[in-house]
N, C-alpha and C positions, 0 to 999 in steps of 0.2 A: 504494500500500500504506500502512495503516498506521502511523506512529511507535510502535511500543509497547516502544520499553526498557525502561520504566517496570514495565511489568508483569513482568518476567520478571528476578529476582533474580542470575540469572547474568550478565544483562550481555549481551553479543553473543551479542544475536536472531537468527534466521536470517530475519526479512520485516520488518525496520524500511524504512523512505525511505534510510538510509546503505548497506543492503546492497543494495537494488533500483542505488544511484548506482551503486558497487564493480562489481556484478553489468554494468551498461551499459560501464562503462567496458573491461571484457574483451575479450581479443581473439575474433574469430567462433569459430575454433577448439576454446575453451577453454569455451565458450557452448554447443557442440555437445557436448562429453562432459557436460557439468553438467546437461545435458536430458536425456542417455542416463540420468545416472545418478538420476533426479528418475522418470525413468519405469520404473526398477526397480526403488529402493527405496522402502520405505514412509515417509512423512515424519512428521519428529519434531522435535520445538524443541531448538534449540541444535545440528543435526544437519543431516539430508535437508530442505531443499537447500543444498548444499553452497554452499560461499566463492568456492573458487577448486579449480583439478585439480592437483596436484602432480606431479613426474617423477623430484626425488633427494631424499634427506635425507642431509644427512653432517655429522659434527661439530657446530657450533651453526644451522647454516644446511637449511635448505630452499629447493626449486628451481622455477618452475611451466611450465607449456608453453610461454611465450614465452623463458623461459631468466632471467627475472629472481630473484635469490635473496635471500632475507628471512633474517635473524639473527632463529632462533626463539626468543623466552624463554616458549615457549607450552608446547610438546612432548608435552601431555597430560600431563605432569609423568613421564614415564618415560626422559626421557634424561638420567640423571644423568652416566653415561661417553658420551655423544654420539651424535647417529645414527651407523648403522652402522660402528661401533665394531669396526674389525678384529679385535683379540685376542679380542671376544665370537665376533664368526662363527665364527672359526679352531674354537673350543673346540667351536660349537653342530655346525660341518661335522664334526668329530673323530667329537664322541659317534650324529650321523648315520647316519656310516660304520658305527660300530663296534654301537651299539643305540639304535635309534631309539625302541625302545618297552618298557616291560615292564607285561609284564600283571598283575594284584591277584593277590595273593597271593605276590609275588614280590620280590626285592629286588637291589641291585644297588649298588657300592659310590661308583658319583655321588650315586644321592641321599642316602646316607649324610653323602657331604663336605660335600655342600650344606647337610642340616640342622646337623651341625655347625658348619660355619660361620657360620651365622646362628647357635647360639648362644653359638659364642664371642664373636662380636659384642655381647653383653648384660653389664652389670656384673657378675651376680652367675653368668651362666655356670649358668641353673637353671631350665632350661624346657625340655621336649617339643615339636615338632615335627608339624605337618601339612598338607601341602600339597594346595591349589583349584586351578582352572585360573583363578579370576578374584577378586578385591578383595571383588565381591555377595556369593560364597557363603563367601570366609572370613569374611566377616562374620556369616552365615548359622549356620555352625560355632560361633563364638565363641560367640553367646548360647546356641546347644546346649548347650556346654561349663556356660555359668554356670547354667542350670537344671536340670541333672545336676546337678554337682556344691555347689551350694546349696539342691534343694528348691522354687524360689522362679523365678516365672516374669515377675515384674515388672521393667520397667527402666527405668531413667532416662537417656535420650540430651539432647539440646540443639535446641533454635532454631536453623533455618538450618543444620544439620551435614547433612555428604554422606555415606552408606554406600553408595551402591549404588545400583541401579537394580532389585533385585530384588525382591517384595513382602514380605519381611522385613524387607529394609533400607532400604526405602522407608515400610515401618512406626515403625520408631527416627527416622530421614533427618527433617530437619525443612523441606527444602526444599519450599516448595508445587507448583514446577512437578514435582514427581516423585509427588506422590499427587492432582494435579488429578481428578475423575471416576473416582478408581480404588475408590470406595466402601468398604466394608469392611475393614481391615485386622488385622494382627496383636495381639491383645487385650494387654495387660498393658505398653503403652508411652507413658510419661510421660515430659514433655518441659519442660524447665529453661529456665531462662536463661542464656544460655553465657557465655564473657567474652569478650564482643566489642563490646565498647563501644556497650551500650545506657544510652547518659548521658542519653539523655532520658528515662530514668525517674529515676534518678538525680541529673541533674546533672553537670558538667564537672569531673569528681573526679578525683583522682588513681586509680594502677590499683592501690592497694591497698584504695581505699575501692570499688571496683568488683569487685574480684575478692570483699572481705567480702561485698557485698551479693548475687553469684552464688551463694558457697558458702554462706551463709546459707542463701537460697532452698531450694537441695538439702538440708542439714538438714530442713528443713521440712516436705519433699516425705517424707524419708524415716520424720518422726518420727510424720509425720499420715496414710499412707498402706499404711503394711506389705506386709511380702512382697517386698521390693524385693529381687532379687538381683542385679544387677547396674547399672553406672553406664559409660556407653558414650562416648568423646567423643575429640575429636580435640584432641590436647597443644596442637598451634598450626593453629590453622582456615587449611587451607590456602589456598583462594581468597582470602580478600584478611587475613591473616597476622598474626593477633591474636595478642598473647605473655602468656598469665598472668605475672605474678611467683610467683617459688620458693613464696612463701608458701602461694600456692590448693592447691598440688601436694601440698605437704606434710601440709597439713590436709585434703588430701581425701582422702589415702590413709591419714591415721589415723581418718578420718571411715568409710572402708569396712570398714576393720582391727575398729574398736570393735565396726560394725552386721553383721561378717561378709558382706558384699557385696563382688563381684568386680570390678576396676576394667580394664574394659578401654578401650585405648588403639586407634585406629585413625590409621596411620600409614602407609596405602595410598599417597598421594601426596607426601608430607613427610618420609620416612626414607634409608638410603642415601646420608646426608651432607649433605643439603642443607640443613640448622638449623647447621651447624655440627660436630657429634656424628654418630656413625653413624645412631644413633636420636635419634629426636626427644627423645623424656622423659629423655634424658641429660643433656640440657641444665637439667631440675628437682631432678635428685637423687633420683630414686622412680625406681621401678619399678612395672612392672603386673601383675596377673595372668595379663592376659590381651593379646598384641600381634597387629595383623592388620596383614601389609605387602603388597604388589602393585606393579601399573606397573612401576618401573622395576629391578625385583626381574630379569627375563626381560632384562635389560639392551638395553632398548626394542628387542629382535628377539622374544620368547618369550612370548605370555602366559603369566603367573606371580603367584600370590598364597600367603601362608604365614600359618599361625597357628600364634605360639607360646606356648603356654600352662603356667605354672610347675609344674613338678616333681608336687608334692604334689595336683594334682587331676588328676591319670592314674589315674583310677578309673573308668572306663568300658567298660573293656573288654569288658562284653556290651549295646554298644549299636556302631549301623555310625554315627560322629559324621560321616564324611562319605562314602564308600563310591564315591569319583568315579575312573570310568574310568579317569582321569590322575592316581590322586593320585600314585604315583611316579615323576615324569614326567623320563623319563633325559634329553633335551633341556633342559628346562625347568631341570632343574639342573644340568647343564654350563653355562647362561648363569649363572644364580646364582652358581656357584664363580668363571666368569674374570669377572663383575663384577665381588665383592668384591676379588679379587683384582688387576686391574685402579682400582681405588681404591689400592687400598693400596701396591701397587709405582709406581705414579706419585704420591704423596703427595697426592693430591685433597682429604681433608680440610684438608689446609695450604693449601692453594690456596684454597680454599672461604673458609677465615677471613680470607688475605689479600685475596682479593677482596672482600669482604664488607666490610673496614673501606674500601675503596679506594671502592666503590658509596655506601658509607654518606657518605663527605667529598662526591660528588659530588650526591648525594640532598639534602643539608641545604643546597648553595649551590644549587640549585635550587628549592628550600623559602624559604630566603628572599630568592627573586627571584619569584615567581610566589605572590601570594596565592592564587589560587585551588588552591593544594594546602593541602588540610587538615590533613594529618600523612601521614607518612612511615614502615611500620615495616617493620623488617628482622633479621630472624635468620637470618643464615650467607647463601645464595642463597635465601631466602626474601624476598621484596621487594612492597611494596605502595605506589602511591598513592592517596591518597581524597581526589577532588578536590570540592570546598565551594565555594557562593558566595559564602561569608559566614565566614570562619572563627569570630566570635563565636556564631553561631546553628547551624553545620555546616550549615547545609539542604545536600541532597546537591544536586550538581552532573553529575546523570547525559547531560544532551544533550551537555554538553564533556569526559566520559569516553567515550562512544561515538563522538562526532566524533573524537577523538585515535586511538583505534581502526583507523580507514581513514585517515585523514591518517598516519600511522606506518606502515602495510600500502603504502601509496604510497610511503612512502618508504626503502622495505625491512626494518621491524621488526615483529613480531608476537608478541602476547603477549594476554594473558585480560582480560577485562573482569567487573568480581566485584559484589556486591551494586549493579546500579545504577552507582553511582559511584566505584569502586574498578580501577587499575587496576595487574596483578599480572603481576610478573616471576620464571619460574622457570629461569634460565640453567642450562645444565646447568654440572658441578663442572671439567670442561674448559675454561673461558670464560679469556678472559684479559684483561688489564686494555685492552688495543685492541679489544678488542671491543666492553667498558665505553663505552670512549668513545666508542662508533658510537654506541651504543644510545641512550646520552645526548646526543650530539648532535641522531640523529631528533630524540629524544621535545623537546627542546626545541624544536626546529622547530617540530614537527607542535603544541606548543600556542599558540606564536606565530603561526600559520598559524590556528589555530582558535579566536584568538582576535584576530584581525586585528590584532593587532600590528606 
């Protein structure tokens, strides 16, 4: 097969030379479901065919057919209270029993608690509620929301940002493997430069003269373009965890304020504690007008996504903004409620920040012992490396981000591999500082190993 990291932005391919080794190295067994399930579903990158076959997931850990268990800081970014997370089941079997369903037009006082709750979670306590059964179509919703209620059907999303997989949000999404051959898309979406450390257009600036030179851009876009109704983008890119400074935040949101453009934040896999804050843009001081959350909303048992969108643009009421089967989905928020809830009676966010500066001391004496780490960034369990051959020139260093990859998967840790040469830990808010030190022990290994040291 093969090598093509290179091509595929997200990192771990599903047909590189590293996944065919992985794939060999398996036991027969495990070889045999991976073929059952390669001849039923349909194949997709980054997807079918599969890694490996799993059998438990509990806490931070996942478990495979031979019984060996990997410390996930992968989780698809939805276990922020851990795999199967007792107090979530207890509540999902509770509302089970009691109603499993309610049909539109109908209401029922979980989903009530649950919108609530998500909005007492927000500073200013001043948003409407509306719940998807998935991330794609609150995303879907949102820009509904900003072309109702602005008139204006144009939008500004970002390079390289993920919404979805849907052909709306795959319209905004700047990722190329999600619109490869897909022709035609959603008219009226422009696409920025995000702040993700694009210093080769640049230069090796600091992130104020990088975030000016992003929100410039967007001025630009919006003074020379018109119609823009809204500006779509994720507070901190979550696959490999780029951090505007307060500054971009602030002027962007007086940038939408001035131009009357609705500023939505899409914080699908990034919110629910893991920045540190409940929500991500809490950590900037703004607010949005518009917030889309998912993943690990269903408290990794439920799919679950929510849009919430500020008070003052609940003016639609003769339009069906999303009219989904599930939108009051009694399950769906019973996990919601003992999530939140479950953070907050175990102090998680305090956890979250203690670990986080604990990661942070272990991260930097790893930085500087291994040149080939580029930089290191982290906010709350949000965690990246970007390894470099060069740290003068940054060329990325993608064959010894995907070799660490299966060297770490060997040796019981798994985690995301992100533009090429980025590689991204999302531990869930449960982890604890022994864990920490597993993790970092592997990854040290696994790049002295893959780096014949």
């Amino acid at each position: 097969m093969k090598n093509n990291v290179g091509l595929n932005r997200e990192g771990d391919v599903n047909n590189s030379l590293n996944r065919e080794n992985w794939i060999n190295a398996l036991d027969n067994k495990s070889k045999d479901v991976l073929e059952d399930d390669e001849s039923v579903f349909m194949k997709q990158s980054m997807s079918t065919p599969c890694m490996n076959v799993i059998v438990n997931a509990q806490g931070c850990y996942i478990e495979d057919m031979s019984g060996k268990k990997y410390l996930d800081f992968h989780g698809n970014s939805i276990h922020q209270v851990g795999y199967k997370n007792e107090y979530v089941i207890d509540a999902v079997k509770k509302q089970m029993d009691e109603l499993p369903f309610i049909p539109r037009r109908y209401t029922n006082d979980i989903v009530i608690r649950a919108a609530a709750a998500l909005v007492n979670k927000t500073t200013s306590k001043d948003y409407k509620v509306l719940f998807t059964p998935s991330g794609t179509a609150a995303v879907g919703i949102a820009l509904k929301v900003a072309r109702v209620s602005t008139g204006r059907h144009k939008v500004i999303s970002m390079w390289e940002s993920f919404h979805g997989a849907g052909l709306d949000s795959i319209s905004v999404g700047g990722e190329y493997a999600f619109r490869k051959d897909m022709g035609p898309l959603m008219p009226g979406c422009i696409r920025a430069i995000p702040y993700n450390g694009y210093r080769n257009l640049i230069g090796n600036t600091g992130s104020k003269d990088i975030a000016k030179f992003c929100f410039d851009y967007i001025e630009y876009i919006i003074k020379n373009e018109g119609d823009i109704g809204a500006i779509l983008l994720e507070p901190i890119r979550a696959t490999d965890t780029h951090i505007p400074p307060k500054s971009y935040f602030k002027q962007l949101r007086a940038l939408c304020d001035n131009y009357g453009i609705m500023l939505i934040f899409d914080e699908i896999p990034t919110a629910l504690g893991r920045s540190g804050t409940f929500y991500v843009h809490q950590n900037f001081d703004v607010e949005p007008d518009i917030l889309v959350l998912g993943k690990g909303l269903g408290g990794g048992i439920i799919p679950q996504a929510a849009v919430l969108v500020k008070s003052k643009y609940d003016s639609a009421g003769d339009i069906s903004l999303g009219h989904y089967t599930h939108e009051k989905p009694a399950v769906g928020c019973a996990a919601i409620c003992a999530t939140i809830d479950f953070i907050d009676e175990n102090n998680l966010l305090e956890n979250c920040n203690q670990i986080s500066k604990y990661v942070r001391d272990k991260a930097n004496s790893l930085y500087n012992t291994h040149e080939c780490i580029g930089e290191v960034r982290i906010c709350g369990l949000l965690i990246t490396f970007e390894f470099v051959k060069n740290r003068e020139s940054k060329e990325k260093y993608e064959e010894l981000a995907e070799k660490l990859l299966y060297k770490s998967l060997q040796l019981g840790l798994s985690f995301k591999v992100s533009a090429g040469n980025c590689i991204t830990w999302h531990p869930p808010l449960i982890v604890t500082k022994n864990e920490i030190d597993i993790a970092f022990n592997i990854f040290e290994k696994a790049i002295n190993l893959s780096l014949n040291i």
